[in-house]
C-alpha positions in Angstrom: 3.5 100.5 -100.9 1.7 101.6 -103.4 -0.6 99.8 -106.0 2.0 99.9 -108.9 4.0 97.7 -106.8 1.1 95.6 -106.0 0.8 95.3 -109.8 4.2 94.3 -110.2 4.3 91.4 -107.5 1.0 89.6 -109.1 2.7 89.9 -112.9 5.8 88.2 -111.4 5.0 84.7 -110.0 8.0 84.6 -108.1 8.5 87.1 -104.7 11.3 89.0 -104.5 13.4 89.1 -101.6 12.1 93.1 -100.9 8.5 92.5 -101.7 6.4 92.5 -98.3 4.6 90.1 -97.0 1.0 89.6 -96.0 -0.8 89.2 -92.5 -1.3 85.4 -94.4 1.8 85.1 -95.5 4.2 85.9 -92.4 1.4 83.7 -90.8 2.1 80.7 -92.4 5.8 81.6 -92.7 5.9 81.7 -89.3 3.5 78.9 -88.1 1.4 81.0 -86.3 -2.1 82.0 -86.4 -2.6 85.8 -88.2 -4.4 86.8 -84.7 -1.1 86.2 -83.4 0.8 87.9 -85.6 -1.9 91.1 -85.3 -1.7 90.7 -81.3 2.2 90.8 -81.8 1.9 93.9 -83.8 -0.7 95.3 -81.3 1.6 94.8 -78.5 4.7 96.6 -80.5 6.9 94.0 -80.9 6.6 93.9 -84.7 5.6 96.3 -87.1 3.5 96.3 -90.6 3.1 99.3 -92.5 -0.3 99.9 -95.1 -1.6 99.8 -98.2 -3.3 102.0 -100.0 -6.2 99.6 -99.2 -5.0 99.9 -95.5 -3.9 95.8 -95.8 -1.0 95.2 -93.8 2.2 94.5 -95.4 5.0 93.2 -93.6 9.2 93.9 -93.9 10.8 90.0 -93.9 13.2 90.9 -91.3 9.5 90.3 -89.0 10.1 86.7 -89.5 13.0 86.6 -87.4 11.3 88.5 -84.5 8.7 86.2 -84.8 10.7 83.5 -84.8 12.8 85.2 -81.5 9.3 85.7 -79.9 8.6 81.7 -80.2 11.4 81.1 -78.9 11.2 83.2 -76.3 7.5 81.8 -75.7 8.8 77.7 -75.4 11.5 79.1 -72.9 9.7 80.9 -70.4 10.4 83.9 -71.2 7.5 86.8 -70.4 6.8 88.6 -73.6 7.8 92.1 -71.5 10.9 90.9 -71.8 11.0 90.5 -75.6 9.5 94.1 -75.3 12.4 95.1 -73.8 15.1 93.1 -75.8 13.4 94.5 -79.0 13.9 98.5 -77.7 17.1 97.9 -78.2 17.3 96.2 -81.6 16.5 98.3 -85.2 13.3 98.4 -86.4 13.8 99.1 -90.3 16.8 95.9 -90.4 17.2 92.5 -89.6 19.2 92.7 -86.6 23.0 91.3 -86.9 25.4 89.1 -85.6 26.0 91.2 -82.3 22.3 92.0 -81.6 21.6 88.4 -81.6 24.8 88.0 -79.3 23.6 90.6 -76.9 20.0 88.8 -76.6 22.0 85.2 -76.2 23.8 86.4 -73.2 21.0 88.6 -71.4 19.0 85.4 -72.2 21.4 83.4 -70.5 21.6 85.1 -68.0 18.1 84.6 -67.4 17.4 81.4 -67.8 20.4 80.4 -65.7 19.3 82.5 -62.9 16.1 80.5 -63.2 17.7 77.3 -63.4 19.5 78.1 -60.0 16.0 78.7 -58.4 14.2 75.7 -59.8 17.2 74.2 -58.2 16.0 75.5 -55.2 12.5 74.8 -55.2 13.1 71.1 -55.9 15.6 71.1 -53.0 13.1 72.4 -50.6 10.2 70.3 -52.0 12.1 67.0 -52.3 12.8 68.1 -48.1 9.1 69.0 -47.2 8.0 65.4 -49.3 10.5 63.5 -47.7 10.2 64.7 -43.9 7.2 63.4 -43.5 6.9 66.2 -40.7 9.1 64.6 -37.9 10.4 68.0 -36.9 7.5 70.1 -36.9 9.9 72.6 -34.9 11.8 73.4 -38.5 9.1 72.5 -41.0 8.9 75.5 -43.4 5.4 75.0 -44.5 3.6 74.6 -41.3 1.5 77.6 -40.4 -0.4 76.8 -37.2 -3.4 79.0 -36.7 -2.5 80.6 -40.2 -0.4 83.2 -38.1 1.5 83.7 -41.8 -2.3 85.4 -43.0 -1.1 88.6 -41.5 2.2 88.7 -43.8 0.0 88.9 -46.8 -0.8 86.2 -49.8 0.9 83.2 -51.2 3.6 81.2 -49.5 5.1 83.1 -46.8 8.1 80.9 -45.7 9.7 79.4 -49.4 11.1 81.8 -51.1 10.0 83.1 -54.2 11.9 84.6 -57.1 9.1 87.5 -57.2 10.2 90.5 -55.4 7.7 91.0 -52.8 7.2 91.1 -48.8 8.0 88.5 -46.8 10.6 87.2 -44.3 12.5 85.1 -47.5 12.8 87.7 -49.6 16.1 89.5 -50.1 
C-alpha cells in the first residue's frame, strides 16, 4: 500500500469496498478496543500488512474474524481454539459458505460436549447440596485426613473435563 493509494482514498470521500482499513477503523467496526485488535494480530489470528509509514492497514475480510473471535469469546470458547479453526481457513479471502459450515459443526461439537458436562456437574452438585452428608460412606467430597493430598491438586473425586490424573478421569 503505497502512498499513491493513500492519496487516492483521502481525494475520494467515500471508501471503496478494497481500500484497507485502519487499526481505528476495524476498531470501531468491530466494537473493540485497537489494543485488542493489535493483541489479536500479535497472537496470529488476524493479519495487517504496512505502510510505507509502517501504519497498519487491514484487508476487510478481518472483520469477520473478528467478529468469529467475539463470538467465540461470549461462548466459551479458548482463543487456542480459534487459533486452530483459523489454520485451516485462507488468509488472503473471506472465508465461504463451507468454512463457516466446518467451524459451525466442530463448534458444536464443542459446545455440546460441554453442555453434557455442565450437565454433569450440576447433577453431582445439586446431590452433594442436597445430602446434607447422611451417607458419609458414599459422599464424594469428603476427604478425611486429606488422604486425596497425595493424588495431586484440585478436586480429586468429581470429575473434571481437563485431562489429568486422578481416579475420575478416563
Amino acid at each position: 500500500m503505497d502512498s499513491a493509494a493513500n492519496a487516492a482514498r483521502s481525494a475520494d470521500a467515500k471508501p471503496r469496498p478494497a481500500d484497507p482499513l485502519t487499526v481505528g477503523e476495524v476498531a470501531r467496526r468491530a466494537g473493540v478496543a485497537a489494543s485488542a485488535v493489535r493483541f489479536y494480530e500479535e497472537q496470529g489470528l488476524i493479519a495487517s500488512e504496512r505502510t510505507s509509514g509502517n501504519q497498519r492497514r487491514y484487508h476487510r475480510h478481518v472483520l469477520r474474524r473478528l467478529s468469529l473471535i467475539l463470538v467465540a469469546k461470549r461462548l466459551g470458547i479458548p482463543l487456542a481454539e480459534v487459533a486452530e479453526v483459523f489454520a485451516g481457513l485462507p488468509a488472503d479471502r473471506m472465508p465461504d459458505k463451507r468454512d463457516w459450515e466446518r467451524i459451525s459443526r466442530r463448534w458444536a461439537a464443542l459446545l455440546a460436549a460441554r453442555r453434557r458436562e455442565i450437565e454433569r456437574l450440576e447433577s453431582e452438585l445439586t446431590g452433594c447440596i442436597g445430602c446434607g452428608c447422611l451417607s458419609l460412606r458414599r459422599c464424594r467430597v469428603l476427604n478425611p485426613r486429606d488422604a486425596l493430598a497425595a493424588d495431586g491438586p484440585g478436586p480429586r473425586r468429581l470429575p473434571s473435563a481437563e485431562p489429568g490424573p486422578g481416579p475420575d478421569t478416563p
